[in-house]
N, C-alpha and C positions, 0 to 999 in steps of 0.2 A: 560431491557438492561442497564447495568452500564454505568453514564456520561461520564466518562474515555472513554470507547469503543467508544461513539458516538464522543466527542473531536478527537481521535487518527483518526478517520476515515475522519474529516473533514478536518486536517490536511493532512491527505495520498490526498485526493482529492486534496487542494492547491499545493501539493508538484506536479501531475498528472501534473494539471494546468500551472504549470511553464512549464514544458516538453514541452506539446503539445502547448503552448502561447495561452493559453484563455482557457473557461468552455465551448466551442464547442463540441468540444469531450466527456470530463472529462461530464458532464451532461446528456451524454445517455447512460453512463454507472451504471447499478444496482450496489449497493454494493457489492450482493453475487452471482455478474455476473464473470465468467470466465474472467480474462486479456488476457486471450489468444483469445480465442474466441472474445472478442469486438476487437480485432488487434491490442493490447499492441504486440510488436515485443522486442525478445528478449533484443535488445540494452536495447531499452527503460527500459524492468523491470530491466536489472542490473544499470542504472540511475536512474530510483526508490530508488532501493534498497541503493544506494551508499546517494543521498537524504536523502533517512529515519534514516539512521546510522547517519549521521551529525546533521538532527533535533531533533534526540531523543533521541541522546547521549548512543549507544551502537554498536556492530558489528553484523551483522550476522554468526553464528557457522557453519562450514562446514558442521554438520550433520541434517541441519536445513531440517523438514522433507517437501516434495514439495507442501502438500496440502495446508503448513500455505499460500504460496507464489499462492495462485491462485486466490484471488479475494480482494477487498478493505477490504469486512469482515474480512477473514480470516489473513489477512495483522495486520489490528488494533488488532484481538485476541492475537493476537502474542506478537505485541508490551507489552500489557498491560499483559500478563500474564509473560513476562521475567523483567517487572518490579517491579513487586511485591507487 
């Protein structure tokens, strides 16, 4: 797995972290665990999401497809493959 991927993902966890105010939570969740399923609630992932665009310096596309947007993995794939 590329260091970028693992970096972006450590970061998506902090950014979690902030949310929920501590690694209580954000720590029993697997990377390639469903957000939905561990009880990320909608608000939350669009604060996520608004988070992630600030720290990593880009937007998300409205046709952004929903699988990137389902777990920490697929979250950091995203990031690192629109960066290029």
């Amino acid at each position: 797995m590329p260091e970028q991927v693992l970096e972006v993902r450590q970061r998506i966890r902090a950014l979690l972290e902030d949310l929920y105010g501590g690694d209580e939570f954000v720590s029993t969740v697997a990377d390639a665990a469903s957000l939905r399923q561990a009880g990320v609630s909608s608000n939350a992932l669009v604060s996520l999401l608004v988070s992630m665009e600030d720290a990593f310096g880009f937007e998300w596309d409205d046709d952004v497809q929903p699988e990137a947007l389902r777990s920490i993995e697929s979250l950091a794939e995203h990031v690192v493959s629109i960066s290029g």
